[in-house]
NUKE-718817 format. One line per field, with one value per residue (C-alpha): z, y, x. Coordinates in Angstrom, 1 decimal, decimal comma, always signed. Example, Ala and Ser with C-alpha at 12.3 -4.5 7.8 and 13.67 -1.06 7.14 Angstrom:
<sites>
zz c(+7,8	+7,1)
yy c(-4,5	-1,1)
xx c(+12,3	+13,7)
</sites>
This chain:
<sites>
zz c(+14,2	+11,5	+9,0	+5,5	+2,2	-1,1	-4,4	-7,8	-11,1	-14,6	-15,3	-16,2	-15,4	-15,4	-13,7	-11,1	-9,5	-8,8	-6,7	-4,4	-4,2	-3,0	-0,8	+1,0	+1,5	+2,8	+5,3	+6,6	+7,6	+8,6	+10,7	+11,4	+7,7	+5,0	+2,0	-1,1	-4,5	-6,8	-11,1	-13,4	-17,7	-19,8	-21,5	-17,8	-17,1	-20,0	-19,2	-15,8	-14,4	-12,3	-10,0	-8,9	-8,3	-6,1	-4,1	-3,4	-3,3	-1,4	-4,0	-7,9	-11,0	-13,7	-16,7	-17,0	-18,8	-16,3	-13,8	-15,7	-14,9	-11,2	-10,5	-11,1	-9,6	-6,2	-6,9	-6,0	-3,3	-4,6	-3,3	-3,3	-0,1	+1,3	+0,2	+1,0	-1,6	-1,7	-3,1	-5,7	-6,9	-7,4	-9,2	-11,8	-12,0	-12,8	-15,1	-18,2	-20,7	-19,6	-17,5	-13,9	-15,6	-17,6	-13,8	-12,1	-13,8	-11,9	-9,9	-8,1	-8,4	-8,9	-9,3	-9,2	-12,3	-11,5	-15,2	-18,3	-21,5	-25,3	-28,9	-29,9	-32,2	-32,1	-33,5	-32,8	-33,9	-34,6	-37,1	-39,4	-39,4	-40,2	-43,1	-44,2	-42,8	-41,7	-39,2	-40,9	-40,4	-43,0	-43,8	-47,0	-46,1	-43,2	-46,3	-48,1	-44,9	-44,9	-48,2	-47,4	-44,7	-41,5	-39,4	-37,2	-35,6	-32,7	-34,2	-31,4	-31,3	-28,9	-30,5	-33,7	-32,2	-30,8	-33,6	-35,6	-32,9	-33,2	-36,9	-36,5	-34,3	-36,7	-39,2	-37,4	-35,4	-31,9	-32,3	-29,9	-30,4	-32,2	-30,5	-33,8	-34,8	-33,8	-36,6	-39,4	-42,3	-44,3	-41,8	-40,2	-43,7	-44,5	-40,9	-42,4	-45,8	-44,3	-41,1	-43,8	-46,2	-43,4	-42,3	-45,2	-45,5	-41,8	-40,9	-40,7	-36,7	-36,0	-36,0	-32,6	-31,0	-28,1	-27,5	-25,3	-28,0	-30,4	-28,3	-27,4	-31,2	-31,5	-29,1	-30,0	-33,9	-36,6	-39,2	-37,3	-37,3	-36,9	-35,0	-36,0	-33,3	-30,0	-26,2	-24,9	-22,5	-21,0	-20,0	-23,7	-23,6	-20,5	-21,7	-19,8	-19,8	-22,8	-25,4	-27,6	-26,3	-28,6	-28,8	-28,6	-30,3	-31,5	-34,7	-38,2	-39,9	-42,1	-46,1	-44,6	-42,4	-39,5	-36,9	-35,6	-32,5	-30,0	-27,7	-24,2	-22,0	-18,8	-15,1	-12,1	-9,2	-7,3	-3,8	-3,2	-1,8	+0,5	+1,1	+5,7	+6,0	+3,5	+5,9	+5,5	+1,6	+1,3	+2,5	+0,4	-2,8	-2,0	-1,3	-4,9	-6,8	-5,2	-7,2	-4,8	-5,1	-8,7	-9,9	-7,8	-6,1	-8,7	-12,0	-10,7	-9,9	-13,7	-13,3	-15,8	-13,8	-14,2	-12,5	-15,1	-12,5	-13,2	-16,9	-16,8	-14,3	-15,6	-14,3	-14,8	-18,7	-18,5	-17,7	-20,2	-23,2	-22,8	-23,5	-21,4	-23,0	-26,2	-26,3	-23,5	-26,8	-27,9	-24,3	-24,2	-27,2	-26,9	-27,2	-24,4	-24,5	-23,5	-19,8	-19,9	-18,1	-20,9	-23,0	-21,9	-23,6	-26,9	-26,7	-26,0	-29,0	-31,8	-31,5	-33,2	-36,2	-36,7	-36,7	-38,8	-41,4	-41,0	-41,4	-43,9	-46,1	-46,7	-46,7	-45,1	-44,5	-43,1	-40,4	-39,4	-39,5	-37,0	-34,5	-34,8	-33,5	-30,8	-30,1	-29,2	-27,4	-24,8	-24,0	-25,1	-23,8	-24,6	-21,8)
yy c(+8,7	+8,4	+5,7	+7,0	+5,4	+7,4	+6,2	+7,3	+7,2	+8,9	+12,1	+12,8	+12,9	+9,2	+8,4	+10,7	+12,0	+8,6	+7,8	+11,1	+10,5	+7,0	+8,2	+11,2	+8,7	+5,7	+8,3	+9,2	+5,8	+4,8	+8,3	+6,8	+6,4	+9,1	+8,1	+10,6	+10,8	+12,1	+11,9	+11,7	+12,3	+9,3	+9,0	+8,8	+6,0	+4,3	+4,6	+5,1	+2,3	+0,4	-0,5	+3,2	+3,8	+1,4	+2,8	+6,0	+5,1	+2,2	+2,3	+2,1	+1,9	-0,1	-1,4	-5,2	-6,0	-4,5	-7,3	-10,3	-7,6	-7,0	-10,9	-11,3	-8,6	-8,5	-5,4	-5,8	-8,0	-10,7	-9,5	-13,4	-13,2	-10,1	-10,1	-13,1	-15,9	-15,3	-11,5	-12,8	-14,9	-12,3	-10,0	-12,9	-14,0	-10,4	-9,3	-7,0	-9,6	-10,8	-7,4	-9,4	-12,5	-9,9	-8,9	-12,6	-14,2	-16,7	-18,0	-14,9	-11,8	-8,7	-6,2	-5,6	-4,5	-1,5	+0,3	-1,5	-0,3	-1,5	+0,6	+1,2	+3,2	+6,7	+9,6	+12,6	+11,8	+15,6	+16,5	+13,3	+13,8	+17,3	+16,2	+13,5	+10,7	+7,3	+5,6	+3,0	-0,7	-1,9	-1,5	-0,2	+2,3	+3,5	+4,9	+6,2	+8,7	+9,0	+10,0	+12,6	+14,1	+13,2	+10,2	+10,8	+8,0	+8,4	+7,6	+8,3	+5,2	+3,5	+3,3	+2,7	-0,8	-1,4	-1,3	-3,4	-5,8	-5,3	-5,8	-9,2	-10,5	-9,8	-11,6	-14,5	-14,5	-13,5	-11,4	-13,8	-16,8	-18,8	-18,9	-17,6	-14,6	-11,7	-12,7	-14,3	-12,9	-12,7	-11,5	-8,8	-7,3	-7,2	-5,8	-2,7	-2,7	-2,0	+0,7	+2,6	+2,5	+4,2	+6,5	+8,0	+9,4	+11,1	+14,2	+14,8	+15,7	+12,4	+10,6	+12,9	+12,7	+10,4	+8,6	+11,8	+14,5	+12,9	+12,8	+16,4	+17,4	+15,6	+17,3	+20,5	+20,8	+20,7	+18,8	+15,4	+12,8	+9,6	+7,8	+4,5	+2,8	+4,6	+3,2	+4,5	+7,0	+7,4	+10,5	+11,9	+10,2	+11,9	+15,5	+17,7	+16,6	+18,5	+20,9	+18,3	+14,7	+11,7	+8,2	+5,1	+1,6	-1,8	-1,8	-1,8	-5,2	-6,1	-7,3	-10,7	-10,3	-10,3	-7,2	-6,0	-7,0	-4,7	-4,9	-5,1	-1,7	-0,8	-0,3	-2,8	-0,7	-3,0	-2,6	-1,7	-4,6	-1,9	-0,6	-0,9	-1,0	-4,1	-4,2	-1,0	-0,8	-4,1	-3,1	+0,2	-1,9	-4,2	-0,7	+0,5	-2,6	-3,9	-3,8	-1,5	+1,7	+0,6	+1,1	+4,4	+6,5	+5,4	+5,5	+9,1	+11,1	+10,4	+7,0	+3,4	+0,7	-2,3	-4,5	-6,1	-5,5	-1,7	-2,1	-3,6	-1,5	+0,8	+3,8	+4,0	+3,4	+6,2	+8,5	+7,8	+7,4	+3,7	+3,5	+0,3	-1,9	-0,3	-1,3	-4,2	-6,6	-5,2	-5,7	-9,3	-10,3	-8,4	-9,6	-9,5	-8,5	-10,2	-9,8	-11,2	-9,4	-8,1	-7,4	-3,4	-3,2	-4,7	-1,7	+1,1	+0,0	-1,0	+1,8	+3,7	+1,6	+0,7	+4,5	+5,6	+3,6	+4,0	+8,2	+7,6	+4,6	+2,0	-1,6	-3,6	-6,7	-4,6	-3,6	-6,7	-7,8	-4,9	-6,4	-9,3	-8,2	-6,0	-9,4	-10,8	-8,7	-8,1	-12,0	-14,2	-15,1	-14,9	-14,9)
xx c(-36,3	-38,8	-38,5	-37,7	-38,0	-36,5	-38,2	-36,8	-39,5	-39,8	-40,8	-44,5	-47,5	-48,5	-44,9	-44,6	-48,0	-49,5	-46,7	-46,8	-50,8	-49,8	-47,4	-49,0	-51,7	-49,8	-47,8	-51,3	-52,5	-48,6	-47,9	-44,1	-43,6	-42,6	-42,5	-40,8	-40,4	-38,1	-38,3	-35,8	-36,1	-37,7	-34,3	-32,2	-35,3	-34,1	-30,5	-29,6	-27,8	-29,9	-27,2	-26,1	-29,7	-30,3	-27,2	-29,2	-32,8	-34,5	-37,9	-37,1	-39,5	-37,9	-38,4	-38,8	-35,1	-33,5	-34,1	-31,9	-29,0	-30,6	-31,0	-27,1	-25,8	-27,8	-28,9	-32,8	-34,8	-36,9	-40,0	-41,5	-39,5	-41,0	-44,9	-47,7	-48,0	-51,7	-50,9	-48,6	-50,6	-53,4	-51,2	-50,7	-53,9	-54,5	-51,7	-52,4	-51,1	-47,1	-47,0	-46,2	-44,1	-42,2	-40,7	-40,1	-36,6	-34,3	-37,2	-38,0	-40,1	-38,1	-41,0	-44,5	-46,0	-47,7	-48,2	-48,8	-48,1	-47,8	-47,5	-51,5	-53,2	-53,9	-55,9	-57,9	-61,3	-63,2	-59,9	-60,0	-64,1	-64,0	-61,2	-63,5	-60,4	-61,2	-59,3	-56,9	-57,5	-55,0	-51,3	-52,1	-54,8	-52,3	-49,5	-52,4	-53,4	-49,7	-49,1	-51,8	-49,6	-51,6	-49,6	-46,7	-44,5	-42,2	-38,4	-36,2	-33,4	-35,3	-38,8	-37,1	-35,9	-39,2	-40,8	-38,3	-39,3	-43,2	-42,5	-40,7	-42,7	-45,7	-44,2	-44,1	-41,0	-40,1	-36,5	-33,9	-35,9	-32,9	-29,4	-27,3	-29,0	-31,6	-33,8	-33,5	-32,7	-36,1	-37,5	-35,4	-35,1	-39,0	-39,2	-36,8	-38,6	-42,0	-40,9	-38,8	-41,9	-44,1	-41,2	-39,8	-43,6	-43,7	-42,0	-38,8	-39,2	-40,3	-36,8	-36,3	-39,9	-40,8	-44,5	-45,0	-44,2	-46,1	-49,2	-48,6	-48,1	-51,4	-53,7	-52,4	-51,8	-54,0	-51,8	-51,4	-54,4	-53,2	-50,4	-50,3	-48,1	-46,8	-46,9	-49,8	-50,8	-54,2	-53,4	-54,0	-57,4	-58,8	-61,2	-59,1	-55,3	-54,2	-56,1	-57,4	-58,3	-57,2	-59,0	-56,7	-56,8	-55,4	-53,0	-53,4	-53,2	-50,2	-51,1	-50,7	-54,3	-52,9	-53,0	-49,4	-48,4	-47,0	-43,7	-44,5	-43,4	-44,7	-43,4	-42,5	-41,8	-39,0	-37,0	-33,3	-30,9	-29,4	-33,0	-32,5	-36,1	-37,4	-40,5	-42,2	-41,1	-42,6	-45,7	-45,9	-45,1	-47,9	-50,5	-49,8	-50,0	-53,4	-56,4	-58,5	-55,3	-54,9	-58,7	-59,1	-56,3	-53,3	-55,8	-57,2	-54,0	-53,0	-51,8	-51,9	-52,4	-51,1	-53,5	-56,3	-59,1	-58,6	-58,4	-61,7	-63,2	-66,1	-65,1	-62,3	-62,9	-65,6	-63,0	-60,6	-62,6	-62,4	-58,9	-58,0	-60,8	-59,7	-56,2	-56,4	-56,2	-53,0	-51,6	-52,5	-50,2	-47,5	-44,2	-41,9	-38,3	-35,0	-33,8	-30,8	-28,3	-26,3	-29,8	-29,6	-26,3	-28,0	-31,2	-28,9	-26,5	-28,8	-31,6	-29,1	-28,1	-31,7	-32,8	-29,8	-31,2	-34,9	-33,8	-30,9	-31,4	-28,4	-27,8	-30,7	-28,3	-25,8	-27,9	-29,1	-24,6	-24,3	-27,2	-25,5	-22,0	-23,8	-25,9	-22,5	-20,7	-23,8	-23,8	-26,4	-30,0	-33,3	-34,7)
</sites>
């Protein structure tokens, strides 16, 4: 009987199709292997629990939290005990900023990252010259194209509490740096003061648009210029993908000087604990993250790598309108969330209070109250 391995990613382009690619091409040079995908919604990627997947599938793509739960609960195999030292070591001396140590917690390696991803700039380059619009560079000349009815933020719950993170960190403080709280005060409540100052200037629509609808919105409307902070997809910047193609970049800079910094996202793609064949899965795992798939067969069937030879490689930059040099700098500072294994409980609770008040208004200092209780009842860490 042939060997079968089930893997289980996000839908979209950039989720899905590099995965069959790698696939159909690993079941061709491993005859007795087959090797199949299936997709699920963004939101069921950022939601599903990890443990009932791993009951069906024997390949998962996660996101890095998700492995302080998976380390306590068995639910992955620590792939430092499956794949050679040697090739471990070259993912992390290769890593798109904290992409590959954002995956090893508990002394072991839970994933490989295999897509790297961080909130970066955005615009579409012909509209704001034929408006006679300049990119923004500054906080301050970001509300003025705002004002002016050209930027668009995603604001779904989710990105709302990314962002509250990019903005604390900014200011100069890693979010559950300090035992007590989530931030301190000062800072959480300038964090608020300056994402509601951008927001209340954006479209309504925004509070229920992903990264992906406002990139689509982008290369197909003729009323949005400018996205000022959005995970990035290099998809948008290929000529081709969609109707218009969109230039990427680092982040404005806040009034202090300094450029925001961004909140780590990305992919690990990880192995079942009740996988019955870690072997073969192993060795697939170690195909798709390796620099020689990730800078041509992953990269060219719509994928972002996550190795930082294939950021850097040439042509693979020529075909996206440079984006990975172009953000790489972003990438390489971003902050990196909690995985401890009650952090999930945490993200899916306070994207809502923080976007309720982002769209709504209200008490600043209540807010940061309610990410406290929600702090507490997910367990602490800060790892």
């Amino acid at each position: 009987m042939t060997p079968q391995l089930r893997g289980i990613t996000w839908n979209h382009t950039r989720g899905l199709l590099p995965l069959v690619a790698t696939a159909q091409r690993f079941n061709e040079t491993h005859p007795e292997v087959q090797v199949s995908w299936e997709k699920r919604s963004l939101q069921e990627f950022a939601d599903a629990p990890i443990d009932r997947l791993a009951e069906r599938f024997d390949l998962l793509v996660i996101d890095h939290p998700f492995v302080g739960f998976a380390a306590r609960h068995e639910t992955l195999l620590p792939l430092d005990k499956l794949l050679p030292a040697a090739f471990l070591d070259n993912q992390a001396r290769h890593s798109v900023g904290q992409s590959h140590s954002s995956y090893h917690y508990d002394g072991h390696q839970w994933a490989l990252a295999i897509d790297a991803a961080a909130p970066v700039s955005s615009w579409r380059p012909q509209l704001l010259e034929q408006c006679g619009l300049s990119v923004p560079k500054t906080w301050e000349e970001l509300l003025i194209l705002a004002r002016r009815g050209w930027v668009a933020v995603p604001a779904m719950p989710v990105d709302c509490l990314m962002n509250f993170f990019m903005f604390c960190a900014s200011l100069g403080e890693d979010p559950f740096t300090q035992e007590s709280v989530v931030v301190s005060t000062d800072v959480g409540l300038e964090a608020l003061r300056l994402l509601r100052e951008l927001l209340v200037l954006c479209s309504e629509e925004c509070y229920a648009w992903s990264p992906i609808a406002v990139y689509e919105a982008m290369a197909s409307r003729d009323n949005i210029g400018y996205c000022p902070f959005a995970y990035g997809y290099s998809n948008y910047a290929r000529p081709g993908y969609a109707e218009y193609q969109l230039r990427f970049g680092e982040l404005v800079s806040l009034n202090n000087g300094k450029p925001l910094r961004s909140t780590l996202g990305g992919t690990g793609l990880a192995i079942s604990a009740r996988c019955p064949n870690p072997a073969l899965a192993a060795e697939y795992v170690q195909y798709v993250a390796s620099s020689r798939c990730q800078r041509s067969l992953y990269f060219e069937s719509g994928g972002q790598p996550g190795h930082r030879q294939a950021w850097l490689d040439t042509s693979v930059n020529a075909a996206s309108g440079n984006f990975f040099l172009d953000t790489l700098p972003v990438l390489e500072h971003a902050y990196l969330r909690p995985r401890y294994a009650g952090y999930l409980h945490f993200q899916d609770e306070a994207g809502p209070v923080v976007h309720h008040f982002l769209r709504h208004g209200g008490d600043p200092g209540a807010v940061l109250e309610e990410l406290e209780k929600i702090r507490a009842k997910s367990g602490s860490g800060s790892a």
